[in-house]
N, C-alpha and C positions, 0 to 999 in steps of 0.2 A: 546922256550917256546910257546906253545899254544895260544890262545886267549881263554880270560877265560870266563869261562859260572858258569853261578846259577843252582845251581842241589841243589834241594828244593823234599821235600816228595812228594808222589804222591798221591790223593786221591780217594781212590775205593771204592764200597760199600760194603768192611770189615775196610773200615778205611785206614790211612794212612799207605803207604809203603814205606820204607828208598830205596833209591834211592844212591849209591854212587857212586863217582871217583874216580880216581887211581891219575892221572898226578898234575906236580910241577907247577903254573904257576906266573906268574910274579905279584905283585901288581898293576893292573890298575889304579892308585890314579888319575891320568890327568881324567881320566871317570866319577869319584864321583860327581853327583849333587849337586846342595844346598840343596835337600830334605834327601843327604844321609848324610851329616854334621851334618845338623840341628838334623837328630835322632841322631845320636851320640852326638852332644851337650845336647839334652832332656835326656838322660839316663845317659851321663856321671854326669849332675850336679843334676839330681834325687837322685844318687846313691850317691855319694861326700855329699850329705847333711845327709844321712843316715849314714853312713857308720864308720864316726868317733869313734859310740857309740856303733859298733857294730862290727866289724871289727878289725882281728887282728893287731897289731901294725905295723909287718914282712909287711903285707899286703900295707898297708897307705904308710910304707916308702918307699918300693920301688915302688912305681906306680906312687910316688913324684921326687923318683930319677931318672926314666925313663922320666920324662917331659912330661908326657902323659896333655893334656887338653882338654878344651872343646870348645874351637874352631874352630878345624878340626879333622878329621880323622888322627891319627899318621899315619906315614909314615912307613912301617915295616923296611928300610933300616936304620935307624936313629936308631929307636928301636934296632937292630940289631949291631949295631957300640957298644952300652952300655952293651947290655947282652953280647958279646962277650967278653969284658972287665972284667965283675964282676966275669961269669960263664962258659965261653964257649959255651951256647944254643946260636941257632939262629932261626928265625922265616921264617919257610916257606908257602909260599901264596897255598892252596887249592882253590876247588872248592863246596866242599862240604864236607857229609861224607865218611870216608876213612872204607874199609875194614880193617877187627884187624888184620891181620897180617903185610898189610902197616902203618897204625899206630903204630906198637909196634918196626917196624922197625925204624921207625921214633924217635920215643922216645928213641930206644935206642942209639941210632947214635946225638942225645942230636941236635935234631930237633925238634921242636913243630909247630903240622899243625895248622894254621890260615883259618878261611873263610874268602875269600877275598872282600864278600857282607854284606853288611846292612841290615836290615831286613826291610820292610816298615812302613810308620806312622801307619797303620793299623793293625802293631802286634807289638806298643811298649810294651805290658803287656804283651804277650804272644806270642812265636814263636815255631814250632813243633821240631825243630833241633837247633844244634846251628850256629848263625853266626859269624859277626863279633865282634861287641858286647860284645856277651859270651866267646869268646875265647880269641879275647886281652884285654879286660878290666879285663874280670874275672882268666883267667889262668895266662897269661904273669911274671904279675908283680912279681909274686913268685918262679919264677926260677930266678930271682933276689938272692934269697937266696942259700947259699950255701949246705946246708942239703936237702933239701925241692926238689933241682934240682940234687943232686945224688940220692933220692928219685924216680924222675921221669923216670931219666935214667933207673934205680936197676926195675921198673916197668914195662921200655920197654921190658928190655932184659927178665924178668920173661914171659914177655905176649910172646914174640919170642917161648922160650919153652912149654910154656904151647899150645900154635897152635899145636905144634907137638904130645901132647901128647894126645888131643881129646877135642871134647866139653863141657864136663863136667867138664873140669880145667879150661877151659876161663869163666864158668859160675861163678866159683867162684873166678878167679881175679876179673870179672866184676865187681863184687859185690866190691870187695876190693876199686878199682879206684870210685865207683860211693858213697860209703860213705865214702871216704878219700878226694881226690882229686875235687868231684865237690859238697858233700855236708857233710865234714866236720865241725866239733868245735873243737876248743884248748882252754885250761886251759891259763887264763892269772892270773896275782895280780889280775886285775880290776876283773873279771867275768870268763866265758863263752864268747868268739868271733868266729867269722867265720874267717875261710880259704879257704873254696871250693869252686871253682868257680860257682858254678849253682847256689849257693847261693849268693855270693858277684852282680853276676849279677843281680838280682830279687829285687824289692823294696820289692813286696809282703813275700818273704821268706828269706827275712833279718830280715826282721821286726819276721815273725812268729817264725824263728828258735829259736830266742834269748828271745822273749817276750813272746811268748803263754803257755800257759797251754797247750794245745791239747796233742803234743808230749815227746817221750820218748827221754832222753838223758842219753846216756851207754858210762861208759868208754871204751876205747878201747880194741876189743880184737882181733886177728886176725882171728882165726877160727870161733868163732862167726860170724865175719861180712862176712864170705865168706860160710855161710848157710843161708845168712837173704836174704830174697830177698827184692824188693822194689818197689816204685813208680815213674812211668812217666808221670804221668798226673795230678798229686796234690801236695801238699805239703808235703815232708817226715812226716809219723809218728814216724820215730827215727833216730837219730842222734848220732853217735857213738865221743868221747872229744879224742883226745890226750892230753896227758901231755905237749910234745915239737914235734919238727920236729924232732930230732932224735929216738925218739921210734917211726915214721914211719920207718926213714931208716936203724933201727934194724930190726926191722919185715920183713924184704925182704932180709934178710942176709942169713939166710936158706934157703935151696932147696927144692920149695913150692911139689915137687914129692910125700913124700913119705905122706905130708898133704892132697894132692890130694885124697891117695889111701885112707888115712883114716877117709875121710869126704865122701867117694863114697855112704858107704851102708844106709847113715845115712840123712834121711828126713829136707827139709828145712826148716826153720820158716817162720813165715807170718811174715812180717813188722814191724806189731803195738806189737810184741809180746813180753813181758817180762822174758826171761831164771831162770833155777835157776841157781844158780852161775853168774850173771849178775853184774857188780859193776854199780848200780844205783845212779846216780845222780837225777835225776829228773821223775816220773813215770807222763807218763801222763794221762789228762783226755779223750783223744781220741776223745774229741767234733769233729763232724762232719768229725771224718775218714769214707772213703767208705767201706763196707767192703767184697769188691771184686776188683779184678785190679791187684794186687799186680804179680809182673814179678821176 
């Protein structure tokens, strides 16, 4: 194993540039400061106070059955001894972000990349990528579940094929993974809860998802969510509900190929935007959408 490095965005005067690595490396946990505890203590029990009310059950339980606290930094081998027990994943230590077709390899081999770094007191609110943080607080805990993590798998191996078959298919998993996986809602009794990690991570957009008027909340649909495009620098203007975790890992039973071919000729939506034929739940008011950005 390498000795591990922070490979963090780079910033030019067009803005930040993703910056990635390829290689596996070891968890440096002996090297963690008290300043890189202490942020993880500040966000883990920021988030634990929010998150109750807001946060799906799946969610809470297993990130309670993992013995994650606030502390210290979990240790990925510890973490690691549990989820090989429940599900088979295991966690491996990055350096940063990963090229998609290492990631998708990753994922499909029921590997999940971790950043091995904290992020600074100076971007507890906000960080350009993800680190550690976002990816074992907010991803981890839900390959605990056993639908949700052959989800993930059934996601890698999709993203494997879809590299081979050109850009314009990764365009639209992207889409899929970034309003499933990192800023999904599920259907409970109680309400509307979060599952997706980008959200579970974020005080600010725990709170927004669930609470605001602004945003649009759309039941799920597959093809829809893989013409919508979105946002990386604000708070989503729509959020697509599943029912359960298993109408994710319905949705990825078919062979996304011939959806590729027939989503190709056809223009993508902007964000904030309402379809017909949409199963709406909630339309929103769009206060203080940008309205430009959208990727």
């Amino acid at each position: 194993m390498n000795t591990p490095q922070r490979v963090e965005h780079a910033m030019t005067d067009k803005g930040y540039v993703p910056l990635y690595a390829t290689g596996v490396v070891e968890q440096p946990w002996d090297t963690y400061s008290a300043t890189d505890h202490a942020v993880w203590g500040q966000l883990y029990r920021r988030q634990r106070a929010l998150l109750p009310d807001l946060a799906c059950s799946a969610f809470l339980k297993a990130q309670d059955a993992m013995g994650m606290g606030e502390t210290q930094i979990p240790r990925f081998d510890d973490l690691n001894e549990i989820l090989a027990r429940s599900t088979g994943w295991r966690i491996i230590g990055v350096e940063g972000l990963l090229p998609e077709l290492d990631f998708f390899d990753h994922l499909a081999n029921r590997r999940f990349p971790v950043t091995w770094w904290i992020r600074r007191p100076d971007q507890i609110d906000y960080i350009a990528e993800p680190d550690l943080f976002h990816d074992l607080f907010g991803h981890v805990p839900l390959l605990m579940n056993p639908v949700f993590a052959d989800y993930m798998q059934a996601y890698g191996q999709g993203g494997v094929r879809a590299h081979g078959i050109g850009p314009e298919a990764l365009v639209n998993l992207t889409r899929l993974y970034w309003y499933t996986v990192e800023f999904g809602l599920i259907r409970e009794a109680s309400g509307l809860r979060i599952y997706g990690a980008g959200i579970v991570s974020s005080a600010g957009e725990s709170k927004h998802s669930i609470q605001s008027d602004a945003p649009n909340r759309i039941g799920f649909d597959l093809k829809r969510i893989m013409r919508t495009r979105y946002r990386i620098d604000t708070y989503q203007k729509t959020y697509f509900v599943i029912d359960d975790f298993e109408q994710l890992f319905d949705a990825t039973r078919p062979d996304f190929a011939p959806i590729y071919a027939e989503l190709k000729p056809h223009e993508s939506f902007p964000a904030g935007s309402v379809q017909p034929g949409d199963r709406v739940i909630t339309r929103g008011t769009g206060e203080g959408w940008l309205s430009d950005g959208d990727v």
